[in-house]
PDB file of N, CA, C and O in Angstrom:
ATOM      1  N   UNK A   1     -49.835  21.877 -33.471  1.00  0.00           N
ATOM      2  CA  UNK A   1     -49.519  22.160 -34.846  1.00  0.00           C
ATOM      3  C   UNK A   1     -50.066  21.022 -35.714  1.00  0.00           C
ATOM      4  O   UNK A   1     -49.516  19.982 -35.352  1.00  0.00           O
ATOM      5  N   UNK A   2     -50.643  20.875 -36.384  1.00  0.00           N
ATOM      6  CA  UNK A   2     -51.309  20.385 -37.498  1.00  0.00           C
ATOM      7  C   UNK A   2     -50.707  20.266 -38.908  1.00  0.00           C
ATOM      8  O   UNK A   2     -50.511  21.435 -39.239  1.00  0.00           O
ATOM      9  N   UNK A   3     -50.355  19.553 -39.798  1.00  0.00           N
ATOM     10  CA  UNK A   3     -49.908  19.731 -41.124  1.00  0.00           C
ATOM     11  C   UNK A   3     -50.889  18.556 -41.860  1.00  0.00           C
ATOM     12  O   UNK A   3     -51.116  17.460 -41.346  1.00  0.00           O
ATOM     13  N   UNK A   4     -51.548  19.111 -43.473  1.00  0.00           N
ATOM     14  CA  UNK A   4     -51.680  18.402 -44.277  1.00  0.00           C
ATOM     15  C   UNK A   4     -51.450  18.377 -45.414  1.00  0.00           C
ATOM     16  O   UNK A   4     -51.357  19.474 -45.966  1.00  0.00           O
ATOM     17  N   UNK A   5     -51.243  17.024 -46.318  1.00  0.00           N
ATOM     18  CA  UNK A   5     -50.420  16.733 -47.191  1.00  0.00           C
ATOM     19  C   UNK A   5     -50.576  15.845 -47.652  1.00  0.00           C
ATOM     20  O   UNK A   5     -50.657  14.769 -47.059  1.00  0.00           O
ATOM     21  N   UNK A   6     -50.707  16.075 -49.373  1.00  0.00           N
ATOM     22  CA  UNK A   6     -51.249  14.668 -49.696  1.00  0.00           C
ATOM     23  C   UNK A   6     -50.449  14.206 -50.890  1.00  0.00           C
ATOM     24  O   UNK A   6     -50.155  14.752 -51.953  1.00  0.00           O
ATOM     25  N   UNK A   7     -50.057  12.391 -50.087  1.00  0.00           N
ATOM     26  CA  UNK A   7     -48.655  12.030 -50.893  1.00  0.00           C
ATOM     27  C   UNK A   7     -49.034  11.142 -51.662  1.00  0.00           C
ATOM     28  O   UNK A   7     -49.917  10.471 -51.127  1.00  0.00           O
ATOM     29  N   UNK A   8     -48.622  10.595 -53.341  1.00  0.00           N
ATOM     30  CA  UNK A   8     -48.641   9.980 -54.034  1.00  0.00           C
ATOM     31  C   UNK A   8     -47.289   8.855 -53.982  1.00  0.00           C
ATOM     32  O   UNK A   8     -46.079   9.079 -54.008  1.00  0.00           O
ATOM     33  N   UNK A   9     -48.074   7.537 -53.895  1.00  0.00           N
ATOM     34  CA  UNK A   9     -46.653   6.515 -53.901  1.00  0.00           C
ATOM     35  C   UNK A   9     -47.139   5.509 -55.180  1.00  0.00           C
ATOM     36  O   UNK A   9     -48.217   5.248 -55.713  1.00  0.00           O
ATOM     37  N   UNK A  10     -45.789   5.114 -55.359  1.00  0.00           N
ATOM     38  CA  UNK A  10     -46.088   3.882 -56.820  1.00  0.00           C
ATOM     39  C   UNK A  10     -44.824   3.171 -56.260  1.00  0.00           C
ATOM     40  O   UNK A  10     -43.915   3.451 -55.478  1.00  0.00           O
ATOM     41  N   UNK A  11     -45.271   1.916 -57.183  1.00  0.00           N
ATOM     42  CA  UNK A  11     -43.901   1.077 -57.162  1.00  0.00           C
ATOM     43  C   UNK A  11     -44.128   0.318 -55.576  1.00  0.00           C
ATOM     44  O   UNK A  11     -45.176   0.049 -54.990  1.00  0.00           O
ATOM     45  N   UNK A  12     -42.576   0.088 -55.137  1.00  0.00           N
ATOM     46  CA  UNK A  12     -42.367  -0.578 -54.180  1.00  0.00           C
ATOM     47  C   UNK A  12     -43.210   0.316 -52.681  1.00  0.00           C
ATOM     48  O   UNK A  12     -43.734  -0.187 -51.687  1.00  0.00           O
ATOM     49  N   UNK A  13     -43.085   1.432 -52.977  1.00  0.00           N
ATOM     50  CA  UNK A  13     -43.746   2.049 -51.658  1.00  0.00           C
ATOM     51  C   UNK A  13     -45.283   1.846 -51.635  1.00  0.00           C
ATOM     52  O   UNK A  13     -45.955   1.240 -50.800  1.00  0.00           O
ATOM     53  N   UNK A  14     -45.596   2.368 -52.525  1.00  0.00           N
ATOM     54  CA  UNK A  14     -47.147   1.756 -53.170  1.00  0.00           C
ATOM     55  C   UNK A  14     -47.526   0.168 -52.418  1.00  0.00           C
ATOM     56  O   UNK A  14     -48.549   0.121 -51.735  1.00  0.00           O
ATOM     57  N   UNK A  15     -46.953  -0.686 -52.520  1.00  0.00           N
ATOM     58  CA  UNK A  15     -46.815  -2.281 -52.287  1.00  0.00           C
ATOM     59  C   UNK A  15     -46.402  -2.068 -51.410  1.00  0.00           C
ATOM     60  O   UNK A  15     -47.461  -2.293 -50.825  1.00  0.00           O
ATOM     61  N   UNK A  16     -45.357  -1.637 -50.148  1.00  0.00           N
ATOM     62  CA  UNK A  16     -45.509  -2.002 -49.065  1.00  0.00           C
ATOM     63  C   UNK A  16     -45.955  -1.074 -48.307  1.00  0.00           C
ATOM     64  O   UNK A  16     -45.638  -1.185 -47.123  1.00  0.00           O
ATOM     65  N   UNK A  17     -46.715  -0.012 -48.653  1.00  0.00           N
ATOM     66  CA  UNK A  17     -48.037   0.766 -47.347  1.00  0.00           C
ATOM     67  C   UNK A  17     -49.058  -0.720 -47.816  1.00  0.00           C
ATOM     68  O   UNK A  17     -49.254  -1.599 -46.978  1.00  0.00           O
ATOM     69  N   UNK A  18     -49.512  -0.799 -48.931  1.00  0.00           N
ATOM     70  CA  UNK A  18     -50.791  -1.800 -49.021  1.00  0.00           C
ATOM     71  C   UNK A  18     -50.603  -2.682 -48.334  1.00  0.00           C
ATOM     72  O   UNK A  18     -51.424  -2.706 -47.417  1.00  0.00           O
ATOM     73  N   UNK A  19     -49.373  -4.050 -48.288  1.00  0.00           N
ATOM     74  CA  UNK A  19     -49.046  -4.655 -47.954  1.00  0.00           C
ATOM     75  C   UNK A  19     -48.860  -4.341 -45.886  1.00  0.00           C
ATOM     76  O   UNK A  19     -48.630  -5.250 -45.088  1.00  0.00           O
ATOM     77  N   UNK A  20     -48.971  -3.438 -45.657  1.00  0.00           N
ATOM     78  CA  UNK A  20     -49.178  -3.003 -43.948  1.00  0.00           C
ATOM     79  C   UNK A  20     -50.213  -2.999 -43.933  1.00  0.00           C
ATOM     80  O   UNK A  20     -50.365  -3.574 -42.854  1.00  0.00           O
ATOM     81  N   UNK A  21     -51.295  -2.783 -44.313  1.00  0.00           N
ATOM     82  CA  UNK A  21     -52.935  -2.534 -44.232  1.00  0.00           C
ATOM     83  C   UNK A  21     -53.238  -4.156 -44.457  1.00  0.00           C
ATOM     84  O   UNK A  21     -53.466  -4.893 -43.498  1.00  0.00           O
ATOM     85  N   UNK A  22     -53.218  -4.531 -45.557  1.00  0.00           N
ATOM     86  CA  UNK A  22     -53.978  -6.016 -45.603  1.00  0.00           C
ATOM     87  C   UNK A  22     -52.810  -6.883 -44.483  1.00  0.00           C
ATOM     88  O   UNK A  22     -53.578  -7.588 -43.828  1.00  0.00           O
ATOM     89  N   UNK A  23     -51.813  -7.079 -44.120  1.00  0.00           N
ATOM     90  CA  UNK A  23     -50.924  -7.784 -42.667  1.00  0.00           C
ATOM     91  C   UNK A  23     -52.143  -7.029 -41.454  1.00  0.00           C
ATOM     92  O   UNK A  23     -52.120  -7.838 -40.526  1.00  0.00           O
ATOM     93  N   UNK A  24     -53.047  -6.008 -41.105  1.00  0.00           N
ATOM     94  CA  UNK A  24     -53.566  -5.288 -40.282  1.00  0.00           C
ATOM     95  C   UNK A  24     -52.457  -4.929 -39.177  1.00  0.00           C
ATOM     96  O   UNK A  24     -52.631  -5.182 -37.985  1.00  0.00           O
ATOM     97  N   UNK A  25     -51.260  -4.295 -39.698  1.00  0.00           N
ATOM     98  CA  UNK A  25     -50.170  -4.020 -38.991  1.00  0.00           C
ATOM     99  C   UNK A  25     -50.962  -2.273 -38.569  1.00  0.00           C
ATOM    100  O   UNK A  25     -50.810  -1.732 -37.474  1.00  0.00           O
ATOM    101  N   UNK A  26     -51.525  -1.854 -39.375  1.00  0.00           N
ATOM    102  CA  UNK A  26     -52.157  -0.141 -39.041  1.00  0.00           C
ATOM    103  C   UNK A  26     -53.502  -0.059 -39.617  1.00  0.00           C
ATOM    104  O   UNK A  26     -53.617  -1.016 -40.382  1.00  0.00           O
ATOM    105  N   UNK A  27     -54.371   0.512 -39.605  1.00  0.00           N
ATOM    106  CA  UNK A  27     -55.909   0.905 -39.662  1.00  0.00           C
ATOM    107  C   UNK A  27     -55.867   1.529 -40.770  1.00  0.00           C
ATOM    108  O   UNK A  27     -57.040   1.655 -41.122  1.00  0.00           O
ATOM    109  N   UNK A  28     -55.106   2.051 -41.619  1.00  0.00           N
ATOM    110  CA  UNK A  28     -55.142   3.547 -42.630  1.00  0.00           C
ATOM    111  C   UNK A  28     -53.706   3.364 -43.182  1.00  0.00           C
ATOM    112  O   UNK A  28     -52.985   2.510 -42.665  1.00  0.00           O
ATOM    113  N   UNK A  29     -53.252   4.130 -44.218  1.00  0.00           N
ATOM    114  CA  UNK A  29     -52.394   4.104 -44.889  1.00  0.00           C
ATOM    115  C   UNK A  29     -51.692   5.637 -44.124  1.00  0.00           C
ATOM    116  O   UNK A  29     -50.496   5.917 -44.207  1.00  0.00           O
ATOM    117  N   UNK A  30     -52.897   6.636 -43.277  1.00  0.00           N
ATOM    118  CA  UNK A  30     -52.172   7.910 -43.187  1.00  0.00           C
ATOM    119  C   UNK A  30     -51.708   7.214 -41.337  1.00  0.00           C
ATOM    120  O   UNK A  30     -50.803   7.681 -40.645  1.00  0.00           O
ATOM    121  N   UNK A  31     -52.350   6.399 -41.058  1.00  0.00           N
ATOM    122  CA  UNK A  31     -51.490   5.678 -39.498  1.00  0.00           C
ATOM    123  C   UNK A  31     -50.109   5.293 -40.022  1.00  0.00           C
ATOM    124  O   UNK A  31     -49.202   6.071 -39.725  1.00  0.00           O
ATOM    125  N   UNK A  32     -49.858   4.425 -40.614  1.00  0.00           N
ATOM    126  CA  UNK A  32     -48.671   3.759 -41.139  1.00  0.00           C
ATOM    127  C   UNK A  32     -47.638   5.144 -41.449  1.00  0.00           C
ATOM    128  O   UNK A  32     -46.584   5.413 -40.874  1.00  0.00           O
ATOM    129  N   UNK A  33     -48.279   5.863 -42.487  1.00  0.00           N
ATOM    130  CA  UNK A  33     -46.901   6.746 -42.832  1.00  0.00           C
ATOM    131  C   UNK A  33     -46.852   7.785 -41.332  1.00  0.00           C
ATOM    132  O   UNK A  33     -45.783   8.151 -40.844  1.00  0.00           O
ATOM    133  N   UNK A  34     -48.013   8.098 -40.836  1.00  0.00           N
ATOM    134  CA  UNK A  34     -47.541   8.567 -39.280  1.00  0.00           C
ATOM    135  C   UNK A  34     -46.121   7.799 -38.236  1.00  0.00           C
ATOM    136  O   UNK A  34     -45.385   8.291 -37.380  1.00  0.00           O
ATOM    137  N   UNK A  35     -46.227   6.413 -38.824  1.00  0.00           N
ATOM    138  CA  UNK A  35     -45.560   5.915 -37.472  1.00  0.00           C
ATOM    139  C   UNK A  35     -44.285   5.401 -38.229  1.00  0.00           C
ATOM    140  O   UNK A  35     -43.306   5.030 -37.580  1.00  0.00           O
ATOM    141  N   UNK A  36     -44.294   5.379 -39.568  1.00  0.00           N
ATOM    142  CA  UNK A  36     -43.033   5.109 -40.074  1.00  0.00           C
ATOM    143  C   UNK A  36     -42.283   6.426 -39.678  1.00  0.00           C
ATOM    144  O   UNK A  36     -41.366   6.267 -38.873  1.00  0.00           O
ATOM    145  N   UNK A  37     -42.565   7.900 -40.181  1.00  0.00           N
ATOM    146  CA  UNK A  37     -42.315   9.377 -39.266  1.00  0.00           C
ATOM    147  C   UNK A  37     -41.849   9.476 -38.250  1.00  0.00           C
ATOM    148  O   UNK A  37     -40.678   9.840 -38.151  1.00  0.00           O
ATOM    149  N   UNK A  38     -42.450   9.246 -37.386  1.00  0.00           N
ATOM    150  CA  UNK A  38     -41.976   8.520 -35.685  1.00  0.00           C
ATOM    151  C   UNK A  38     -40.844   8.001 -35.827  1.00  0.00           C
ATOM    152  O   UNK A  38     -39.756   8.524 -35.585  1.00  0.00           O
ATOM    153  N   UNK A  39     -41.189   6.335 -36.461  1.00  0.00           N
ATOM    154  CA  UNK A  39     -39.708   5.943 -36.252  1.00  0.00           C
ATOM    155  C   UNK A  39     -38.377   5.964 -36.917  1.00  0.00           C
ATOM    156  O   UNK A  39     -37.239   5.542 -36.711  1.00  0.00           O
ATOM    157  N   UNK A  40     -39.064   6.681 -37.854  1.00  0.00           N
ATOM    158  CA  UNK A  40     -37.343   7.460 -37.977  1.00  0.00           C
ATOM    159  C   UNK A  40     -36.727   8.357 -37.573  1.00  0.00           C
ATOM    160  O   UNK A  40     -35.526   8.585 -37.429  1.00  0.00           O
ATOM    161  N   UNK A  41     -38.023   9.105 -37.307  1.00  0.00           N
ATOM    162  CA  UNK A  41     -37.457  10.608 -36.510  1.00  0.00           C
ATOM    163  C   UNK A  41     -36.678   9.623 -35.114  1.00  0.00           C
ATOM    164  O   UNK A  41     -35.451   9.716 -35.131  1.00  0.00           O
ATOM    165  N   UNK A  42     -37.030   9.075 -34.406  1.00  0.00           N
ATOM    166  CA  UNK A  42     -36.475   8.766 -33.046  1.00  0.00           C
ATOM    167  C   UNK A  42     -35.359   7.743 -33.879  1.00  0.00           C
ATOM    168  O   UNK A  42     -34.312   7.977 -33.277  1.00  0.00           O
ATOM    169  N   UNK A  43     -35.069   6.818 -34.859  1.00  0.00           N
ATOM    170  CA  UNK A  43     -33.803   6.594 -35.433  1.00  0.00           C
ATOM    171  C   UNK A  43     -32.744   7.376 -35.895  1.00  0.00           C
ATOM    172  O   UNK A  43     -31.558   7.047 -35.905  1.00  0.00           O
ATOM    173  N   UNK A  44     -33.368   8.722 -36.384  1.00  0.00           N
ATOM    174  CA  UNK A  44     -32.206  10.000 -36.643  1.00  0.00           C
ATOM    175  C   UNK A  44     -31.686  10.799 -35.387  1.00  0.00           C
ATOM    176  O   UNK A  44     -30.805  11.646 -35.242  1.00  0.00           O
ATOM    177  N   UNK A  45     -32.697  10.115 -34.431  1.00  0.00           N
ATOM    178  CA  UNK A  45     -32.339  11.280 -33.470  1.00  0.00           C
ATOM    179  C   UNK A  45     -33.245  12.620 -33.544  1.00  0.00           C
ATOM    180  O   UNK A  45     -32.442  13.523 -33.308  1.00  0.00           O
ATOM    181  N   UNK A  46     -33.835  12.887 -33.642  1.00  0.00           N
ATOM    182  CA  UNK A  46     -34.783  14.279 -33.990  1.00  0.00           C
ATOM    183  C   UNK A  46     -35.611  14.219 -32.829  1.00  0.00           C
ATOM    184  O   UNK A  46     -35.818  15.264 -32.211  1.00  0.00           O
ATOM    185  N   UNK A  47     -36.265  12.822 -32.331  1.00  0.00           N
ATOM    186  CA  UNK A  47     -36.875  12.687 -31.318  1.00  0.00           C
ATOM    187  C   UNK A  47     -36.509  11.955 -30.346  1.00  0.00           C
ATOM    188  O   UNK A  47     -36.372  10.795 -30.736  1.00  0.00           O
ATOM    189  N   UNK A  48     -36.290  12.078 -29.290  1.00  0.00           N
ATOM    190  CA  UNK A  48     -35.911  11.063 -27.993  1.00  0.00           C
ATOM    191  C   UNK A  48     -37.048  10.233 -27.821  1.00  0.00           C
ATOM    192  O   UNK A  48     -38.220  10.485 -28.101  1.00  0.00           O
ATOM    193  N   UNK A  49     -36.437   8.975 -27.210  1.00  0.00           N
ATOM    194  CA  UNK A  49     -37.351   7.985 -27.175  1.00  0.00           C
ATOM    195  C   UNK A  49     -38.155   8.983 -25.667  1.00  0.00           C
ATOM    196  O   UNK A  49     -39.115   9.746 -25.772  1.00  0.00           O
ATOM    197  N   UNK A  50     -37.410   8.659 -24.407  1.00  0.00           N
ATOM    198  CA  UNK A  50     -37.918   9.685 -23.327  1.00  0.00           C
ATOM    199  C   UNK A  50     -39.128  10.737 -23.973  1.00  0.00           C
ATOM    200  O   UNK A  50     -40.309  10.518 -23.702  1.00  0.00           O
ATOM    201  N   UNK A  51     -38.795  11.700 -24.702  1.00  0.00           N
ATOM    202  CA  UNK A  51     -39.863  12.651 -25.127  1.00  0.00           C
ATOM    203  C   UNK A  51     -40.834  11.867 -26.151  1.00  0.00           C
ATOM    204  O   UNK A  51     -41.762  12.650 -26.356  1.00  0.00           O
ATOM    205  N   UNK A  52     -41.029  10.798 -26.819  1.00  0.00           N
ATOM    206  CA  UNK A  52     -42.348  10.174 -27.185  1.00  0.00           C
ATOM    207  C   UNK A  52     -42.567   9.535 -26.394  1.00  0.00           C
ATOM    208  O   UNK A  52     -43.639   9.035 -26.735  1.00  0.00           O
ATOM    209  N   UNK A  53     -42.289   9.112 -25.420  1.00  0.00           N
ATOM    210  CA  UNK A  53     -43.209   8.245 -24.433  1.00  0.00           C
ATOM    211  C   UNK A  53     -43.460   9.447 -23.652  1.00  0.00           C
ATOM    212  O   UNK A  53     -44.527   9.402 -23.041  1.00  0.00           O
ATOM    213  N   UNK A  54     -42.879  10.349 -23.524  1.00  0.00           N
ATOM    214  CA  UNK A  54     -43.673  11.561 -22.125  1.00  0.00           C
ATOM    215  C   UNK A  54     -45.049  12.014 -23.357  1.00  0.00           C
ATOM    216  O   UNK A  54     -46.246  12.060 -23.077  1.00  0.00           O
ATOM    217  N   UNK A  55     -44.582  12.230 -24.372  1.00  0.00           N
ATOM    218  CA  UNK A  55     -45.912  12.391 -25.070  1.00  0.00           C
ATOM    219  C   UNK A  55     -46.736  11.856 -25.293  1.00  0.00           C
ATOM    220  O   UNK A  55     -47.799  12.419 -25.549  1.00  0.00           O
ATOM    221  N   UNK A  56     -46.565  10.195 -25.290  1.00  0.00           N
ATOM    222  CA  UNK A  56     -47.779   9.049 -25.664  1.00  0.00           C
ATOM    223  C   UNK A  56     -48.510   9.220 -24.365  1.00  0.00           C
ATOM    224  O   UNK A  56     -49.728   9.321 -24.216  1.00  0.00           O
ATOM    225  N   UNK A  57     -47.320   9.242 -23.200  1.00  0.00           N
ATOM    226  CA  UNK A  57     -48.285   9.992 -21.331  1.00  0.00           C
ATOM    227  C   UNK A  57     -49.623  10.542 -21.614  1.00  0.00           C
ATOM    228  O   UNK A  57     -50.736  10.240 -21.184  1.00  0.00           O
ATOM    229  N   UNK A  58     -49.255  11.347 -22.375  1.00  0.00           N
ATOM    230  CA  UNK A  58     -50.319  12.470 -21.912  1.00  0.00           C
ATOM    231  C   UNK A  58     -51.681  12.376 -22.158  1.00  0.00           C
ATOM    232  O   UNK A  58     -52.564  13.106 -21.707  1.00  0.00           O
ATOM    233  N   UNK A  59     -51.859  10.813 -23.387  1.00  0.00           N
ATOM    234  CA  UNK A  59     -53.379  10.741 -23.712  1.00  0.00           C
ATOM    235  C   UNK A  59     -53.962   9.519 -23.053  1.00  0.00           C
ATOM    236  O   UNK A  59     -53.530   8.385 -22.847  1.00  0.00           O
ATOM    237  N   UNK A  60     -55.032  10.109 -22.807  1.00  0.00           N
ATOM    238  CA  UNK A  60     -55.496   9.360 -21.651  1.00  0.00           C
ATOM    239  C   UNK A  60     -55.784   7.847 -21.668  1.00  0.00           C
ATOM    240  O   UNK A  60     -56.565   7.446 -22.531  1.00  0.00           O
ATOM    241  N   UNK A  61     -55.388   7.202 -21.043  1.00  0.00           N
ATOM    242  CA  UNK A  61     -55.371   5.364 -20.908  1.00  0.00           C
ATOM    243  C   UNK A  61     -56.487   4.799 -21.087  1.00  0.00           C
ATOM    244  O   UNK A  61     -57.350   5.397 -20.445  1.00  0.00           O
ATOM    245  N   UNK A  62     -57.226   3.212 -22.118  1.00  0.00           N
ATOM    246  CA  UNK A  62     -57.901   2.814 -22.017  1.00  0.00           C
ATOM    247  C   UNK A  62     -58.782   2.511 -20.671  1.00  0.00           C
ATOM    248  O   UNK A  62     -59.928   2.950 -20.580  1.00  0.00           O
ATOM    249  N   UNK A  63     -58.195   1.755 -19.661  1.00  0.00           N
ATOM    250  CA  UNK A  63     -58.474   1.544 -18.468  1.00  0.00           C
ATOM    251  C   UNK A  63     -59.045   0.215 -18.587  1.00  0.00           C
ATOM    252  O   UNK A  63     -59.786  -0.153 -17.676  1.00  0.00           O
ATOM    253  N   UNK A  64     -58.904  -0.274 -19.197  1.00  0.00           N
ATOM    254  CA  UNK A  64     -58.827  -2.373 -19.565  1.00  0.00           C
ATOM    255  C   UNK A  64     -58.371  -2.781 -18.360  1.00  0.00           C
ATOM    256  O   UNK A  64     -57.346  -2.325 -17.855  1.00  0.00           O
ATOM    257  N   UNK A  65     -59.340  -3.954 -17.651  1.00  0.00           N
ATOM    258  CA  UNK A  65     -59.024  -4.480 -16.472  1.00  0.00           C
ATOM    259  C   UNK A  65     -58.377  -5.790 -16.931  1.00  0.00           C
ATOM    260  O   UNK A  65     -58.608  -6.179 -18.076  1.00  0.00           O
ATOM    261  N   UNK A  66     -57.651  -6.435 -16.190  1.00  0.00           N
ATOM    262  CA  UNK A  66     -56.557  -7.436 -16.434  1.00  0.00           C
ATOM    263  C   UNK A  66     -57.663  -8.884 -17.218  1.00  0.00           C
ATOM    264  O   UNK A  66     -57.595  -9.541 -18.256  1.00  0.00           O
ATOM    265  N   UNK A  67     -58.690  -8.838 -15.923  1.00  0.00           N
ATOM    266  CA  UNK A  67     -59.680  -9.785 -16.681  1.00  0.00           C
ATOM    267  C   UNK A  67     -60.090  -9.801 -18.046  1.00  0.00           C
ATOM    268  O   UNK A  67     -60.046 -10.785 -18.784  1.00  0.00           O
ATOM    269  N   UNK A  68     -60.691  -8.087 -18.492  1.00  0.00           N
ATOM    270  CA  UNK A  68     -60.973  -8.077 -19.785  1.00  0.00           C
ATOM    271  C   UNK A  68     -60.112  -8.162 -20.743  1.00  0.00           C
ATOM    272  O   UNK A  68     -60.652  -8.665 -21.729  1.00  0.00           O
ATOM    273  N   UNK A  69     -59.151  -7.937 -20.898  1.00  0.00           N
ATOM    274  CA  UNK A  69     -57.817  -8.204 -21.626  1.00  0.00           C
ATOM    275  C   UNK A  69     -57.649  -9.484 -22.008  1.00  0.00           C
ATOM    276  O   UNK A  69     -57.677  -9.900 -23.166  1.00  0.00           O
ATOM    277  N   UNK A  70     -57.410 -10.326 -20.666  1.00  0.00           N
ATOM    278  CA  UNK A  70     -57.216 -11.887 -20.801  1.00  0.00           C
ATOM    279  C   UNK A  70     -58.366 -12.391 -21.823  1.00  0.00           C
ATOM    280  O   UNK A  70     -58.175 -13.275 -22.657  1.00  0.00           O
ATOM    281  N   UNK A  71     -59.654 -11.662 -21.627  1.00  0.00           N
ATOM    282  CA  UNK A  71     -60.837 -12.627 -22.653  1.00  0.00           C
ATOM    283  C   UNK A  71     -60.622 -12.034 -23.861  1.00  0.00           C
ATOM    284  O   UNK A  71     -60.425 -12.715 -24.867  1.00  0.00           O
ATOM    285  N   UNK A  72     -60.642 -10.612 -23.881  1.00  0.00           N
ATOM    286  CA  UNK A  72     -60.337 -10.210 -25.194  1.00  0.00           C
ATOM    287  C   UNK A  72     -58.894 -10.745 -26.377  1.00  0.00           C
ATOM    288  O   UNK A  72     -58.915 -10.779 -27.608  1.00  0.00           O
ATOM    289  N   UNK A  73     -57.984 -11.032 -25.616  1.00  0.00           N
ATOM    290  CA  UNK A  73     -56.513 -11.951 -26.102  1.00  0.00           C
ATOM    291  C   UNK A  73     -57.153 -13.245 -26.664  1.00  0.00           C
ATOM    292  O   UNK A  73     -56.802 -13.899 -27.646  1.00  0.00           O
ATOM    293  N   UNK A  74     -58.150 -13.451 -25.829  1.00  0.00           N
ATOM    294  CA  UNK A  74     -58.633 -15.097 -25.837  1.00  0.00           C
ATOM    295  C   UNK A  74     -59.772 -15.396 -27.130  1.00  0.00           C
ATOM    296  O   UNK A  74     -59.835 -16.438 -27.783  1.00  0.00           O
ATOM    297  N   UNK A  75     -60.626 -14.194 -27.289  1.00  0.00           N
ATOM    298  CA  UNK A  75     -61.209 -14.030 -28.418  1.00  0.00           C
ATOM    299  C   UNK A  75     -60.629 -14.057 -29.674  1.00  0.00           C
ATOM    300  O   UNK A  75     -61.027 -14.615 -30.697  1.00  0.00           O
ATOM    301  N   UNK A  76     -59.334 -13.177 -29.414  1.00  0.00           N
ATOM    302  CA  UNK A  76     -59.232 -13.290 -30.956  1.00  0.00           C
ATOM    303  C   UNK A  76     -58.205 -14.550 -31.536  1.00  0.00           C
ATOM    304  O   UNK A  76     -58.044 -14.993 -32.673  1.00  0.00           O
ATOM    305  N   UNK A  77     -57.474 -14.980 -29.963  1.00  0.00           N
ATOM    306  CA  UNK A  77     -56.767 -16.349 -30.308  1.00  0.00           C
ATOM    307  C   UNK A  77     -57.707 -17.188 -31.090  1.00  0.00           C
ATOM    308  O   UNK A  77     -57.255 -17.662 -32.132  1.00  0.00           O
ATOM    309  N   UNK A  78     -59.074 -17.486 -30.738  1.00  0.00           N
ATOM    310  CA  UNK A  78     -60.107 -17.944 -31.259  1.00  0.00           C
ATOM    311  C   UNK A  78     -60.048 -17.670 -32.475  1.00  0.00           C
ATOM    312  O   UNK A  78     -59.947 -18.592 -33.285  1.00  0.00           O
ATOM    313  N   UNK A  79     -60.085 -16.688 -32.785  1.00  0.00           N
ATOM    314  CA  UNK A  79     -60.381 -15.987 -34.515  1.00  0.00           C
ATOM    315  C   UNK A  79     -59.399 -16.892 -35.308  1.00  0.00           C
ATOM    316  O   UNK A  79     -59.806 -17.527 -36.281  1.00  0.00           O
ATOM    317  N   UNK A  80     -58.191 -16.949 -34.923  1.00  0.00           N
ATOM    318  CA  UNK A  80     -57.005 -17.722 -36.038  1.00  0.00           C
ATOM    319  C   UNK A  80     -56.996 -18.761 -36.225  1.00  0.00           C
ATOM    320  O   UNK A  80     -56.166 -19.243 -36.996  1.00  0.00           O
TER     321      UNK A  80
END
């Protein structure tokens, strides 16, 4: 199922989606309001934690070997 929808924010909401994008807490402003969604739905209860992780299951794994990880961690420690 698919839904689209296109939301207008001002004010304080306005300032803190921006404020998630420039922190690089999410990629997009439509990631962020995706996962704020998420976590409320699984804070109201609407979603079980169990049923989003059987769903995060299902897409398929980077496959990052322990080595590449460690350099890639190590790169961007570098960056800061």
């Amino acid at each position: 199922m698919t839904t689209t929808l296109t939301l207008k924010f001002k004010g304080v909401e306005a300032k803190a989606l921006d404020d998630m994008i420039k922190a690089g807490l999410f990629n997009s402003k439509s990631e962020a309001i995706r996962a704020a969604l998420v976590k409320y739905s699984t804070d109201m209860g609407l979603i079980s934690r169990e049923k989003l992780w059987e769903e995060i299951g299902r897409y398929p794994r980077r496959g990052v070997s322990e080595r590449q990880l460690s350099k890639d961690l190590e790169e961007i420690g570098n960056e800061v």
